[in-house]
PyMOL CGO cylinders between C-alpha atoms (Angstrom):
from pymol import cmd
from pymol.cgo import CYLINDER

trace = [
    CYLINDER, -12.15, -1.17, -44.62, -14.27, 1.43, -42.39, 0.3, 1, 1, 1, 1, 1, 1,
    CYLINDER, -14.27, 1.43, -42.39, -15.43, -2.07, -40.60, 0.3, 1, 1, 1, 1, 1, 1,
    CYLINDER, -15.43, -2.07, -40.60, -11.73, -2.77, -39.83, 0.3, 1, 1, 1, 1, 1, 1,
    CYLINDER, -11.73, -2.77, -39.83, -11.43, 1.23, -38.95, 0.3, 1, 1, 1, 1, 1, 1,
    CYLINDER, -11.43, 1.23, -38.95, -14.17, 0.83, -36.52, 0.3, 1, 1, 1, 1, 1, 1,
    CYLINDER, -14.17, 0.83, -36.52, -13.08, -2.32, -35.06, 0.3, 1, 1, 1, 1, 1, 1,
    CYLINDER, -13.08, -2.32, -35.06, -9.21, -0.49, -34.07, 0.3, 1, 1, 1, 1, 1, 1,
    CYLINDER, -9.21, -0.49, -34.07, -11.36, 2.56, -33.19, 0.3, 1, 1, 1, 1, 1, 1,
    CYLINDER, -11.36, 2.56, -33.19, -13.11, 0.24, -30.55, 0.3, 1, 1, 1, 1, 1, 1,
    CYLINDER, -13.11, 0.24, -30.55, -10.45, -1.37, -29.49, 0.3, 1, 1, 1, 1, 1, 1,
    CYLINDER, -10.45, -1.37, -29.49, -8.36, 1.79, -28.47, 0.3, 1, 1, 1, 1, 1, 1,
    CYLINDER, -8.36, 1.79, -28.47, -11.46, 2.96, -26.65, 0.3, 1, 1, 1, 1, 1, 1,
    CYLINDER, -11.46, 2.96, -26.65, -11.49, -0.26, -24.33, 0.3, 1, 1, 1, 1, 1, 1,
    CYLINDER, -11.49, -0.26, -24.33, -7.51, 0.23, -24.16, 0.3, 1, 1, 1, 1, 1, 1,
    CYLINDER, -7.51, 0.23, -24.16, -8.34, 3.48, -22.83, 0.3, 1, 1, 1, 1, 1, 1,
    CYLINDER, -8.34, 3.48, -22.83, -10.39, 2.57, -20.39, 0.3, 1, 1, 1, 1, 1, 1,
    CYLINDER, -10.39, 2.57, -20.39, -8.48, 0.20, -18.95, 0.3, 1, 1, 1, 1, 1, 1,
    CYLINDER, -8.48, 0.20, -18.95, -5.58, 1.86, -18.91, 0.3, 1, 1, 1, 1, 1, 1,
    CYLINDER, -5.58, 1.86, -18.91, -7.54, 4.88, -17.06, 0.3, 1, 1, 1, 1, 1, 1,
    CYLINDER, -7.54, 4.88, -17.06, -8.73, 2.14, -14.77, 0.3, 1, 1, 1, 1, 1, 1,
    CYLINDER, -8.73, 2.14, -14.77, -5.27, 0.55, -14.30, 0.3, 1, 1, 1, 1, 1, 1,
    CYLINDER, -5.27, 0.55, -14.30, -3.87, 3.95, -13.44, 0.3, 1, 1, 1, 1, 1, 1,
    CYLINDER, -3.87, 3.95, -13.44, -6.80, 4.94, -10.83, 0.3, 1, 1, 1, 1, 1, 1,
    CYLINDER, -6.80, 4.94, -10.83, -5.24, 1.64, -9.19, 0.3, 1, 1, 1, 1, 1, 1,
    CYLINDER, -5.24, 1.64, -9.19, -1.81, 2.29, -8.83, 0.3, 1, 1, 1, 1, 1, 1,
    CYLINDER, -1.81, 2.29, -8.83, -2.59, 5.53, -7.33, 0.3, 1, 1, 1, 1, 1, 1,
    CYLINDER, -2.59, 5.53, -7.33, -4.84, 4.10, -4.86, 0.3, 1, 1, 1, 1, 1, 1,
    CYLINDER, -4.84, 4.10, -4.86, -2.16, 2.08, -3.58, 0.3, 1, 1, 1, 1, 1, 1,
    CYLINDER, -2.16, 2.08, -3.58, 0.64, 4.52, -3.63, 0.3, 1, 1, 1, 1, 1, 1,
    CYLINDER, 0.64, 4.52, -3.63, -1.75, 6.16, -1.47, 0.3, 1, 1, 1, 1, 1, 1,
    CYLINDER, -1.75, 6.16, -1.47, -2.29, 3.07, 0.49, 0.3, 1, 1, 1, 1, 1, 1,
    CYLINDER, -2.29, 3.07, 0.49, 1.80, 2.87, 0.84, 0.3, 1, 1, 1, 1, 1, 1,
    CYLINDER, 1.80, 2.87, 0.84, 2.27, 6.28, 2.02, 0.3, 1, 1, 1, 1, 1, 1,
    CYLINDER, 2.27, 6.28, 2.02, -0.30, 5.88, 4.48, 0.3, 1, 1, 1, 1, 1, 1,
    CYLINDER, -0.30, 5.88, 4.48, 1.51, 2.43, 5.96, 0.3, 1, 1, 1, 1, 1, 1,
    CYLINDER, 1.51, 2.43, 5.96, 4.93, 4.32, 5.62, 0.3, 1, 1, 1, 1, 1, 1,
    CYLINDER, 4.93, 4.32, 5.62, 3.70, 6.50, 7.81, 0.3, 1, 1, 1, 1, 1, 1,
    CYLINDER, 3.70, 6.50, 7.81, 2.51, 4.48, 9.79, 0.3, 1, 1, 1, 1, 1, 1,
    CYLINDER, 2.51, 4.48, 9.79, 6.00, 2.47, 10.70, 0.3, 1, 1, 1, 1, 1, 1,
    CYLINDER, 6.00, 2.47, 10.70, 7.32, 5.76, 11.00, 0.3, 1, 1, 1, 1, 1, 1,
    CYLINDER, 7.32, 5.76, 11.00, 5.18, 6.43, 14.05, 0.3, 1, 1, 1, 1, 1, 1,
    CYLINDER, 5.18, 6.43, 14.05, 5.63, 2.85, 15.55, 0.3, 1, 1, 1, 1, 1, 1,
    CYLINDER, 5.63, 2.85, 15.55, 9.56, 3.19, 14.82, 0.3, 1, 1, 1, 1, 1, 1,
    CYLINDER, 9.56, 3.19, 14.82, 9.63, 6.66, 16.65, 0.3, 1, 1, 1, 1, 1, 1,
    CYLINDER, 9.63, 6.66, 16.65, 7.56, 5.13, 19.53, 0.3, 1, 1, 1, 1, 1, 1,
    CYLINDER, 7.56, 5.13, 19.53, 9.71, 2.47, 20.08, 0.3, 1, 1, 1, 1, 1, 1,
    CYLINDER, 9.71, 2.47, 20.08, 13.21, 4.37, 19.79, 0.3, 1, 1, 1, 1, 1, 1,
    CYLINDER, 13.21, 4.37, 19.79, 11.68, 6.45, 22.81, 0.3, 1, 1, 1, 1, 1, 1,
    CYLINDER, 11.68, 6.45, 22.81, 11.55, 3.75, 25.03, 0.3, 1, 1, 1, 1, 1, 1,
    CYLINDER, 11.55, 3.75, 25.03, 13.20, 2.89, 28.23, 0.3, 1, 1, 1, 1, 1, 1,
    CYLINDER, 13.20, 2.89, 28.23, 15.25, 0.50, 28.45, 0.3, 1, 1, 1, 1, 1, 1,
    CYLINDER, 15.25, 0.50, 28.45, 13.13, -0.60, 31.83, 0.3, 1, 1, 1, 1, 1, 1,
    CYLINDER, 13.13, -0.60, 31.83, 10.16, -0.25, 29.78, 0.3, 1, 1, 1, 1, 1, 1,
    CYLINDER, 10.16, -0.25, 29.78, 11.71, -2.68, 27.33, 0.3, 1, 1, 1, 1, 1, 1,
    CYLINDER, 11.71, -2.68, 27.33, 12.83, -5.01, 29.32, 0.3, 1, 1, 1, 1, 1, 1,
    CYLINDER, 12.83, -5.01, 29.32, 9.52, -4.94, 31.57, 0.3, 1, 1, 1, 1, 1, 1,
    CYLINDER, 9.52, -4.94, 31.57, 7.47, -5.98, 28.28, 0.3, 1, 1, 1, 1, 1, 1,
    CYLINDER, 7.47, -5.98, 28.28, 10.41, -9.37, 27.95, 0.3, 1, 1, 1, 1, 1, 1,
    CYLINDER, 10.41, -9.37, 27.95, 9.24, -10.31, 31.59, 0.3, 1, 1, 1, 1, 1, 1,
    CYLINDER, 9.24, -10.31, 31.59, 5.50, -10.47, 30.83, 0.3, 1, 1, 1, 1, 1, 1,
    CYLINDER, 5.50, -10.47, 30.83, 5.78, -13.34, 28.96, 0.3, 1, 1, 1, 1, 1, 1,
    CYLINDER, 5.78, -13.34, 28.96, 3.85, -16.31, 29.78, 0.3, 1, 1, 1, 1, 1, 1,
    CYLINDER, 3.85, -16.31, 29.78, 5.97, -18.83, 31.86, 0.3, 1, 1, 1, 1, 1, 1,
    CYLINDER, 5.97, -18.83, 31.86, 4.96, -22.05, 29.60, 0.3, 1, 1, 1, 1, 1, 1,
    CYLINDER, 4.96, -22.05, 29.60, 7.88, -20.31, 26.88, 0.3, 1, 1, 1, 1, 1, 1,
]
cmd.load_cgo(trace, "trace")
């Protein structure tokens, strides 16, 4: 019996630990979203302040084998 005890016991440590580790993870990469969120934000903002002449001017730089 206090081998099957100790066996649970161990198990719920590893469980633990990986759910510990598991967690460290998705916080990392809510971190990681908010950062790219942020990110488009800026590049949205950037190009709603745009010129129309500025937008078109980038259209007419394309390379004329298109």
């Amino acid at each position: 019996m206090n081998a099957r005890l100790d066996d649970i016991e161990a198990r719920i440590a590893l469980m633990d630990d990986m759910l510990d580790a598991v967690n460290r993870t998705v916080f990392e990469q809510q971190r990681a979203i908010e950062a790219l969120q942020l990110q488009l934000r800026h590049v949205y903002e950037q190009m709603r302040t745009l010129q129309p002449a500025e937008r078109a001017d980038a259209q007419q730089d394309i390379p004329p084998h298109y």
